[in-house]
DRENTI-561121 format. One line per 4 residues: number of its first residue (from 0); their letters; for each residue x, y, z of C-alpha. Coordinates in steps of 0.001 Angstrom, whole numbers, padded with zeros to 6 digits. Example, Ala and Ser with C-alpha at 12.3 -4.5 7.8 and 13.67 -1.06 7.14 Angstrom:
// residues 2
0	AS	012300 -004500 007800 ~ 013670 -001060 007140
***
This chain:
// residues 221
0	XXXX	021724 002161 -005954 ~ 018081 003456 -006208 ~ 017391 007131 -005326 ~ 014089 007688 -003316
4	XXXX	011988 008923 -005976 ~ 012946 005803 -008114 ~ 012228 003339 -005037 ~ 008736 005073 -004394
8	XXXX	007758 005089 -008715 ~ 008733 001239 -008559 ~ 006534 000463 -005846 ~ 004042 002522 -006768
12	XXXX	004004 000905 -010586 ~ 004217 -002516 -009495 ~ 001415 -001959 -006985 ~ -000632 -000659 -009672
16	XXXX	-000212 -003821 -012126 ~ -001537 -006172 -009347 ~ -004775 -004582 -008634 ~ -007803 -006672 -010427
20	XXXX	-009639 -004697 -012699 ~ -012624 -003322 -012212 ~ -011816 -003209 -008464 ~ -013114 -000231 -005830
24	XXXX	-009637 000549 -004383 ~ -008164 002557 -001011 ~ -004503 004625 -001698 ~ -003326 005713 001921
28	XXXX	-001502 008387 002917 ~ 002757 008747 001310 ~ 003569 006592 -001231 ~ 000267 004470 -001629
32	XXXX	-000896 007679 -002992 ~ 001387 007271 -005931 ~ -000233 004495 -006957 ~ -002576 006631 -008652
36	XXXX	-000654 007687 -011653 ~ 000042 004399 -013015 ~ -003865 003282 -012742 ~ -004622 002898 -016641
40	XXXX	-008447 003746 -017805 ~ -008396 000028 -019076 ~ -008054 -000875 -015612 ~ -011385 001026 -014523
44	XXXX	-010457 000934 -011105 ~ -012495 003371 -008352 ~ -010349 005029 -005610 ~ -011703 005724 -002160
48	XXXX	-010413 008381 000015 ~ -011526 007879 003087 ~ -012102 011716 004052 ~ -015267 011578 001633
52	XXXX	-014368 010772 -001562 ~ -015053 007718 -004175 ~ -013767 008741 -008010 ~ -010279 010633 -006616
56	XXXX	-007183 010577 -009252 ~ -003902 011581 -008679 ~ -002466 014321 -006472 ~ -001816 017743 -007312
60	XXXX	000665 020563 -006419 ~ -000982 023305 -005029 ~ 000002 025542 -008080 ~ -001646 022527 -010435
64	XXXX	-005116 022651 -008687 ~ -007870 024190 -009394 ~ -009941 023666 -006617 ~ -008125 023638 -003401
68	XXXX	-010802 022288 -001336 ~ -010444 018838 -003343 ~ -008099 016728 -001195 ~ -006830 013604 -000959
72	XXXX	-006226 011187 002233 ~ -002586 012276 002078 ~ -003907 015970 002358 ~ -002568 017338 -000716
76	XXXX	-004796 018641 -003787 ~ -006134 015728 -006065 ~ -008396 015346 -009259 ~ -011285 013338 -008798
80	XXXX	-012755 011796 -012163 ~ -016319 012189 -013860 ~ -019179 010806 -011482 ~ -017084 010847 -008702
84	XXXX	-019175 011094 -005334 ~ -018718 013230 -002424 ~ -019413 012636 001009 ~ -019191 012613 004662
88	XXXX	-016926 010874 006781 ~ -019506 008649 008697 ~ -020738 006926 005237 ~ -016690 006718 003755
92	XXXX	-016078 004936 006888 ~ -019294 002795 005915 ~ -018022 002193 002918 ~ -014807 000458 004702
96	XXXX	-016738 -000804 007443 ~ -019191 -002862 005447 ~ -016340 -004052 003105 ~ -017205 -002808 000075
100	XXXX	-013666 -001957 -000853 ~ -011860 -005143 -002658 ~ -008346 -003851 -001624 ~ -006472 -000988 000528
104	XXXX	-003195 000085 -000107 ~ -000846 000940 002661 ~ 002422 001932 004235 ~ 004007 000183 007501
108	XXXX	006846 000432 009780 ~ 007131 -003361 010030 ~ 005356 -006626 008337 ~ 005250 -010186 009064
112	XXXX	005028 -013637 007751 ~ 001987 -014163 009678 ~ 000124 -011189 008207 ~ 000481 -008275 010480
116	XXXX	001069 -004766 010334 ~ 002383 -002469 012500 ~ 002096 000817 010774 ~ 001085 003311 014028
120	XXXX	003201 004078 016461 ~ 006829 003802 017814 ~ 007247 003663 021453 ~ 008470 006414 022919
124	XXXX	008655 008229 019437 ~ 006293 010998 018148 ~ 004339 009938 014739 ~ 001211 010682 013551
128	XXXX	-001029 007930 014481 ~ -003641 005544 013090 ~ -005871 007636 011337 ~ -008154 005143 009531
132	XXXX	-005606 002157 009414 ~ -007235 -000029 011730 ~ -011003 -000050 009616 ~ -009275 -000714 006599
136	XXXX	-007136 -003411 007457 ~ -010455 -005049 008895 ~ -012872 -003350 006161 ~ -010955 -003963 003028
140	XXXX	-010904 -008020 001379 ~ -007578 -007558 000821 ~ -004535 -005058 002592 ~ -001679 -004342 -000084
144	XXXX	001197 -003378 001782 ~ 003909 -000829 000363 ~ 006964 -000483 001925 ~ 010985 000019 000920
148	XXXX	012820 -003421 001522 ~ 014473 -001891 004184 ~ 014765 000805 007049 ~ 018390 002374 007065
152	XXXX	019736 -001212 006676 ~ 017318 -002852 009074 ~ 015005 -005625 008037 ~ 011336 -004399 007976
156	XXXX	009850 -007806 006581 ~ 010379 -009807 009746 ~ 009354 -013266 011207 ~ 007102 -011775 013871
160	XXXX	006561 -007952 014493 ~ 008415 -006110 017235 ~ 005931 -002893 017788 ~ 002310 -002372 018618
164	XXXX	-000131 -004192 015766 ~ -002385 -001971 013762 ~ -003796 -005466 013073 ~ -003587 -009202 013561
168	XXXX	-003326 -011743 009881 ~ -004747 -009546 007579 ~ -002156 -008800 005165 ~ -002531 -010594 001840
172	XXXX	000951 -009161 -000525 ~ 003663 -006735 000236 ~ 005742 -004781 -002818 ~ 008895 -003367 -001607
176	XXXX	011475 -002010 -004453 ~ 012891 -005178 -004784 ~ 010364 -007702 -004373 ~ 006781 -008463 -004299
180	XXXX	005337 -011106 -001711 ~ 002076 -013137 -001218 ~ 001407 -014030 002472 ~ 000680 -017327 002839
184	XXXX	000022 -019435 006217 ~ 002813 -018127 008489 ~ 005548 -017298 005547 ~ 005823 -015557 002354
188	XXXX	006222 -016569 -001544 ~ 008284 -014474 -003491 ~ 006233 -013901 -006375 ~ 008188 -011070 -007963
192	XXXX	011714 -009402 -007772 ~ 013241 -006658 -009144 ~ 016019 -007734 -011881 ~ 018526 -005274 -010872
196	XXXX	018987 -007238 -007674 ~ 019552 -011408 -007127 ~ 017291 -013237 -005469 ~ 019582 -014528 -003313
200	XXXX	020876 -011055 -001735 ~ 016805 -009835 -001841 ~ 016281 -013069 000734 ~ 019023 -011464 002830
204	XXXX	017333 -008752 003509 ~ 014178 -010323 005164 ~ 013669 -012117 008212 ~ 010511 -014111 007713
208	XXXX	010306 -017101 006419 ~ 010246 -016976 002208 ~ 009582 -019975 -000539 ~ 010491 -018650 -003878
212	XXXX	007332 -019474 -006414 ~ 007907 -022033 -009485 ~ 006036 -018926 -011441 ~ 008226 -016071 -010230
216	XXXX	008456 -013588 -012873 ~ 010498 -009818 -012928 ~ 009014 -006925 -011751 ~ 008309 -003456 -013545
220	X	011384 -000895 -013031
***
């Protein structure tokens, strides 16, 4: 059994070995925003936050920081590296909006073969809404989705999503603790799983359609 800090740094790590080098990246808000500490130098990758900054690092506790008015998308205190530009909101949302970003990073509530995310709202529940989900999943070349395997049992990799869309096809891999998955057209290839786990009982835990790839190889833990 994984403890939440273990599931987040697996995701997190494995997310970080799949992004090209050389790449101008988005980390949203939770545990996309991990991502950031396993980002080598060799990988000379940019991150975008989209509340005005291109060049952020990693977050900070507030007792870490040394300039509290630094933030990242998640809110918290971040480090920003050397060159690093500061701006407004209207041109980060440019930057999205006239894709310049090759990938965005981000958590959902459900997934589906086909593509789509669902990452918003619950009906009838009280969450925090779409912030800028909706221009990067239409901005960004590619959406990265990170999610756990599973929601308190329940499947959240699913044949066809059951709440509102944040938007329609535009996923292109999801990394959960246990597996990573390419989207193909209208089901997924299992392109990586976690070696504490069997294939077999990852599978069970997903309702969309899965081939397993001839090249699968283990993931980071």
């Amino acid at each position: 059994m994984l403890d939440s800090n273990k599931i987040k740094e697996i995701i997190a790590k494995n997310i970080a070995l799949e992004l090209k080098p050389n790449s101008y990246i988005n980390l949203g808000v939770g545990v996309p925003t991990l991502v950031a500490n396993y980002i080598t130098p060799e990988q000379n990758i940019i991150l975008h936050a989209e509340n005005g900054l291109v060049g952020t690092g990693r977050d900070l506790t507030v007792e870490e920081a040394e300039d509290l008015d630094v933030i990242s998308s998640s809110g918290f205190p971040a480090t920003y590296m050397k060159g690093a530009a500061f701006m407004d909101s209207s041109l980060s949302f440019g930057i999205i909006r006239g894709k310049h970003l090759d990938a965005t990073v981000l958590g959902t509530m459900e997934v589906d073969q086909e593509g789509n995310i669902a990452n918003y709202i619950i009906p009838n529940k009280l969450v925090s809404g779409m912030g800028g989900t909706m221009d990067l999943c239409v901005g960004a070349r590619n959406v990265i989705v990170a999610t756990t395997h599973t929601n308190k049992g329940k499947a959240k990799i699913l044949k066809k999503c059951t709440i509102p869309l944040t938007a329609q096809k535009v996923v292109t891999k999801i990394v959960t603790e246990k597996a990573i998955f390419d989207v193909k057209d209208n089901h997924l290839e299992l392109v990586g799983y976690n070696p504490l786990f069997t294939v077999e009982d990852i599978l069970k835990e997903v309702e969309a359609d899965v081939i397993v790839s001839e090249n699968l190889r283990e993931m980071s833990i």
